[in-house]
N, C-alpha and C positions, 0 to 999 in steps of 0.2 A: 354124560356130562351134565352139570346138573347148572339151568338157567338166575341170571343174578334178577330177581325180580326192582322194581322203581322205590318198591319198601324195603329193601334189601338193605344191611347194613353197611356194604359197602357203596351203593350207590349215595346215603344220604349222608355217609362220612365224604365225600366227595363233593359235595351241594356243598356241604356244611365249610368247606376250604373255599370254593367256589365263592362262597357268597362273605366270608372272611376276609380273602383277600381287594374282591369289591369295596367292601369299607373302608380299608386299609388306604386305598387309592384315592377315596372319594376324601376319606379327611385328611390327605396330604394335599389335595389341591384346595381344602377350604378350612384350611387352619390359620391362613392369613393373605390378606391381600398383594403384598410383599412378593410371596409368589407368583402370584401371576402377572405375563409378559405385557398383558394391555394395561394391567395396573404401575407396570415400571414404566412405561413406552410413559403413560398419560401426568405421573407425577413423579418422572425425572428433577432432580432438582436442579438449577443454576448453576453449581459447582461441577455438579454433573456432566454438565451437557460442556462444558468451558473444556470438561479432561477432552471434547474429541476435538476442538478447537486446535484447525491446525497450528503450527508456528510459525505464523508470518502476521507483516501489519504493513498497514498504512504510514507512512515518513511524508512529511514536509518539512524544510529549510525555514527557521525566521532572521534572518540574519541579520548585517547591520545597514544593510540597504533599505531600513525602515526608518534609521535615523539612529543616533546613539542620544546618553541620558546628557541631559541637560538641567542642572540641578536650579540652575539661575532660572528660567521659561517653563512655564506650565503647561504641558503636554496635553494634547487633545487626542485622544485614541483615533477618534473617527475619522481623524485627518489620518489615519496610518492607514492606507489601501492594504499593503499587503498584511498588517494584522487584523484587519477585519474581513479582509477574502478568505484567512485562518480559519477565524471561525465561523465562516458559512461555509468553507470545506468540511471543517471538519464537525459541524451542527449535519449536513450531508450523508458524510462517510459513517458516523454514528446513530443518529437520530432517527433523519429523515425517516418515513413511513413509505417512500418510492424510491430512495435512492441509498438507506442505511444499510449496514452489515448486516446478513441475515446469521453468522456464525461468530459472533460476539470478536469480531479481528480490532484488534486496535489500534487507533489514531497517535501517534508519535507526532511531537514536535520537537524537534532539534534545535539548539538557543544557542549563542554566544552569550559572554559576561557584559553584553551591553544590550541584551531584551529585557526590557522595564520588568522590573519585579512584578508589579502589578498589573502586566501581560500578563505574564508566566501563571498568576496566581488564577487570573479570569479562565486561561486556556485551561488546567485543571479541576476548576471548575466545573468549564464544559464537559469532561472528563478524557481531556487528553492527558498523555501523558507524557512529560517535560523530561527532555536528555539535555543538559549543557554541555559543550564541547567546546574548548583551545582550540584556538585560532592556527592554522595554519599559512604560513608565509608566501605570498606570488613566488617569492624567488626574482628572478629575471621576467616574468610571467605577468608586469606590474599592471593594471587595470587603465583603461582610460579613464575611468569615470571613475571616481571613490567610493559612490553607491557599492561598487563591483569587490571593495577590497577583503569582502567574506569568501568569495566564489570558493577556492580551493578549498575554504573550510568544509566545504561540503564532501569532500572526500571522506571528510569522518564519520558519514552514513555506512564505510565499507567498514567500520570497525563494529557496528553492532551487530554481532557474531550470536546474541541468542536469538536471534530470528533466522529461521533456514531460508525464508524470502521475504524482500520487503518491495513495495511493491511506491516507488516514489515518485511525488507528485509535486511539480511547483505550487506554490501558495497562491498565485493567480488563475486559480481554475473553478470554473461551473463542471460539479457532477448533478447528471438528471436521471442516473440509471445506476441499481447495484451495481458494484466490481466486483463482488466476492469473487465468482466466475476466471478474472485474470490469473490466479494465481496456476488456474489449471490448463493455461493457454499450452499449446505444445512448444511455443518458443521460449519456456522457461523449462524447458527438463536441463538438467546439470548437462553439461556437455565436456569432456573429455579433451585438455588445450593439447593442440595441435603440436609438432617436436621437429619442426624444421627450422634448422640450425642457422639459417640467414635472418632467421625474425627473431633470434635471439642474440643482442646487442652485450657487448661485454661490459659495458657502462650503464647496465642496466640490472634490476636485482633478477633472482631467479621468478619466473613466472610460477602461480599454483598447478597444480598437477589437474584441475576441475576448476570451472567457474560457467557461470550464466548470467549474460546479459541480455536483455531482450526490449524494443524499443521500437519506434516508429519513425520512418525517412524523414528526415528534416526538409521540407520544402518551403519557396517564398512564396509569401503571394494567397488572397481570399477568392481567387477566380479558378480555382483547382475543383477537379470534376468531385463526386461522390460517386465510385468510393476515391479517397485521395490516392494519388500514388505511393506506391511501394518498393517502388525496384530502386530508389536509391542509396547511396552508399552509404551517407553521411547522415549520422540520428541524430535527433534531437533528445537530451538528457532532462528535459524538463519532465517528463512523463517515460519512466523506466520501469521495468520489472528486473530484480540482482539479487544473487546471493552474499551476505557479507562473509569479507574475509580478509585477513588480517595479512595469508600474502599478497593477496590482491593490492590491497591499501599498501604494503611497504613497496610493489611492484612501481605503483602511481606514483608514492614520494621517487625513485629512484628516476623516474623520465620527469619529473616535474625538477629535479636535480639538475639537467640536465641542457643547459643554454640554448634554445632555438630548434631544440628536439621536437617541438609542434608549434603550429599558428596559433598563438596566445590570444586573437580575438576575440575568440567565443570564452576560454576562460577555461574551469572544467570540464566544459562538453569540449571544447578542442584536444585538453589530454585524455578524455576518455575516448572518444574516437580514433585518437592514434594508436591508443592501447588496445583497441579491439576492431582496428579495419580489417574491412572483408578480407583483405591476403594475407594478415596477419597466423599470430597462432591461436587467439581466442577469437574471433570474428562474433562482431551483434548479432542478433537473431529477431526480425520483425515480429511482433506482435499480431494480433486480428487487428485487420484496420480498423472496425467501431469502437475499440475500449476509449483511443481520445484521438481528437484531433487538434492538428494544430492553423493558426490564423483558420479559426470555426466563423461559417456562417450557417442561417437558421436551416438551409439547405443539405448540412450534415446532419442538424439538430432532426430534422423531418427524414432523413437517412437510416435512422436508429444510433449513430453515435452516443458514447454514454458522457463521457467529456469531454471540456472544450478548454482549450489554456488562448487565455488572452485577460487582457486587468479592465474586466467590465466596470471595477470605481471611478476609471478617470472620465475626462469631455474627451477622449479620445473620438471623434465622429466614422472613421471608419472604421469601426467595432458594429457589430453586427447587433441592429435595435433591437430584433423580438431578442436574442440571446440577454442581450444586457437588461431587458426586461424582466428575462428568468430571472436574472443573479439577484435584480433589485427584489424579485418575489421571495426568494431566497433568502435573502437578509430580511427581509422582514418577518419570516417566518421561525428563522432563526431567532430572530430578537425574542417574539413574541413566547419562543417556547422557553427560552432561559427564563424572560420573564415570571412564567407560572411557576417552573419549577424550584426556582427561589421564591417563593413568595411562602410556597406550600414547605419547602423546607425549615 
């Protein structure tokens, strides 16, 4: 048997593939930046990164409990609390450097055909973005207060159907912390409505076959421990995590149909509570207790809570000073950033 020597023709036909295919490899990895993964990772574009942006956003109400227009008297904005707690929410939920969206989620404002134009126009500015929505009628359901006579309109938050979650917040709220995080709480997975035939009223339209609501107990009172209680029944819709849905929304008009079918005090938090108490067949789902609190003192704030719903604009005196302190640090940081960034535009 005769030995293949290292000079051998076939061993350097061999090298010769060997060292061939090396090249081959070598200028496929450095024929452009393009391919390589830390060069995608480092100059992802905007567009880019927006495609893994889940589908949900931030929603707030402006409704007509700000005041309607007044074509005779010249409007002072500043005197409008809740359109200017607007945009310190949502300077917040967008901007802020402590407390902004770290995954580009957006800020929704929902309007009636009586939010000053020139709201509407500043609010996009800021760069929310503006839904107007038809008024929806009390019904029997009439408000004590006139301020109140939007409330049901707010049902029109379940018709915005291209968000798989929205995640809504009254307009009188201090955020001090991301929320991105809520969207991934466990009391927002879809849940599967329940099929017992006693919680289903004939006077009532059909329920969706899925829905998620998830929220935090409604309690009274600023002398509540940290963490706040949980175990009770009845939520507060000022501060909700929902899926929109269009039978859901026709479910609500059909019990809001419906004469003395709930206690019309609270307004839409009364028909959404009836539509989803615990014995029911869609029952709420509690939230983590820090995402918000409600009636907040600085005592949650020092908790780690992220928001706090209460109307820090007014002399309200039982409002909690350092909290109101925030919100005033807040609006002015707010101001200050619109400021630059018009100027520079």
């Amino acid at each position: 048997m005769s030995k293949i020597s290292a000079t051998s023709p076939k061993v350097l036909g061999l090298f010769a593939l060997l060292f061939l295919a090396s090249c081959i490899m070598t200028l496929s990895f450095r024929s452009g930046p393009s391919n390589s993964y830390a060069y995608q990772k480092h100059h992802d574009t905007l567009a880019d990164r927006k495609k893994h942006t889940p589908n949900v956003a931030f929603v707030t109400f402006l409704g007509a409990f700000t005041g309607g227009i007044d074509p005779n008297k010249p409007e002072n904005d500043d005197d409008d609390g809740y359109y200017v707690s607007t945009r310190v929410m949502g300077y917040q939920l967008m901007h802020s450097p402590t407390a902004g969206t770290n995954a580009s989620i957006p800020f929704v404002v929902v309007v009636t055909d009586e939010t000053h134009p020139r709201k509407r126009a500043r609010l996009e500015k800021d760069g929310a973005i503006i839904f107007e929505v038809s008024r929806i009628s009390p019904g029997w359901a009439i408000p004590g207060d006139s301020r109140w006579k939007d409330m049901m309109t707010k049902l029109r938050l379940f018709e915005l159907t291209q968000y798989a979650k929205i995640c809504y917040i009254d307009s009188d709220h201090l955020v001090t912390d991301r929320l991105d995080g809520i969207f991934y709480d466990e009391a927002t997975i879809i849940q599967h409505t329940l099929q017992d035939p006693n919680n289903q009223l004939e006077d009532e339209a059909q329920m969706p076959r899925t829905y998620m609501m998830a929220a935090h107990t409604d309690y009274w009172g600023y002398d509540h421990p940290y963490p706040p209680p949980t175990d009770g029944t009845y939520m507060n819709f000022g501060f909700a995590v929902f899926s929109p849905s269009i039978a859901l929304f026709k479910y609500y008009l059909s019990v809001l149909a419906v004469p003395g079918r709930f206690d019309m005090g609270m307004q839409e938090q009364s028909l959404i509570n009836y539509a989803h108490r615990r014995q029911g067949n869609m029952p709420w789902k509690p939230l983590w207790h820090g995402w918000n609190v409600n009636w907040p003192t600085e005592k949650d704030w020092r908790g780690g809570a992220k928001s706090f719903h209460a109307k820090y604009w007014d002399t309200d005196p039982s409002h909690d000073k350092a909290l109101k302190a925030i919100w005033r640090e807040q609006r002015a940081e707010m101001e200050g950033f619109y400021r630059g960034r018009d100027v520079v535009k």
